[in-house]
C-alpha positions, 0 to 999 in steps of 0.5 A, a space after each residue: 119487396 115492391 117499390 112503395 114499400 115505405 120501409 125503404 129510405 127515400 131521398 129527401 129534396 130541397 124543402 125538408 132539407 131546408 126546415 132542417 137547416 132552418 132549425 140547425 141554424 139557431 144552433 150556429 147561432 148558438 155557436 156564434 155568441 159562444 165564438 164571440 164571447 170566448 173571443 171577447 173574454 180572452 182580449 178584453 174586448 167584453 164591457 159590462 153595462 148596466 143591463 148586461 154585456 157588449 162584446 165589439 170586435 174587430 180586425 184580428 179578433 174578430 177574425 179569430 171569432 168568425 174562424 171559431 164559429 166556423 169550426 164550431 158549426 162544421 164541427 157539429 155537423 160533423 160529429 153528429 152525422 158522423 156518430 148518430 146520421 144527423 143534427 138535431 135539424 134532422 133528428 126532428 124532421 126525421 131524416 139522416 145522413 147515410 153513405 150511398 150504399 145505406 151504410 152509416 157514415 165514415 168520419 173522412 165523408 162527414 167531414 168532406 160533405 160538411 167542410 163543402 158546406 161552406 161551397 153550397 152556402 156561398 154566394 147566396 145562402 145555400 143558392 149552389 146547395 139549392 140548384 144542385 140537390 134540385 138537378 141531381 136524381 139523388 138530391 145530392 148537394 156538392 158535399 154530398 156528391 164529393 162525399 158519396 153520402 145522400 140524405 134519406 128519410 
């Protein structure tokens, strides 16, 4: 098998990882509205108005929303790359989420890689994410290095 055979996976740098996330994010999103609805709902701070409802929240609720949302989204990563190799970010550019062996991925690593998304994304909107998968010769976020995994198309 030679080297250009383009049935290997390859490792995916920073500007497809990125359309990816950009599409995962409407579904945090998602996630957020829901947080802040079921927060909203249950403390009584939803108001209906004429043109629909207006949830405002603060100081513990919103607290407790922002830590929902926050298990939402890590979760999703989570048990889809974990089940299935990828988000729907990644199943529609066509990339996965392998340990770096090319086996599929254990729960614990899913888990690691995504909890330290947390890691990359601050302080700047996946600035340590960026920097890192660009130094690495596997193109490996922090997550991914800690969890043994690399993203492959």
């Amino acid at each position: 098998m030679s080297a250009e055979d383009s049935s290997s996976p390859t490792v995916c740098g920073v500007g497809i990882r990125g359309v990816s996330m950009a599409i995962d994010t409407f579904v945090w999103f998602a996630f957020l509205m829901i947080a802040i609805s079921i927060v909203g709902a249950i403390t009584g701070e939803t108001q209906s108005t004429p043109t629909g409802s207006e949830t405002y929240l603060t100081g513990t609720p919103a607290t407790i929303a922002l830590l929902l949302w926050l298990s939402l989204s890590i979760g999703y990563h989570t048990v889809l790359e974990w089940q299935f190799g990828k988000t729907l970010g990644k199943f529609l550019v066509k990339i996965e989420v392998t340990a770096a062996d090319g086996s599929p991925l254990t729960l614990r690593a899913s888990a690691v890689r995504n909890v330290l998304r947390l890691v990359d994304y601050l302080p700047l909107v996946y600035i340590i994410g960026i920097v890192l998968v660009v130094l690495s010769d596997r193109q490996q976020r922090l997550g991914d290095r800690v969890a043994k995994t690399v993203v492959v198309r």
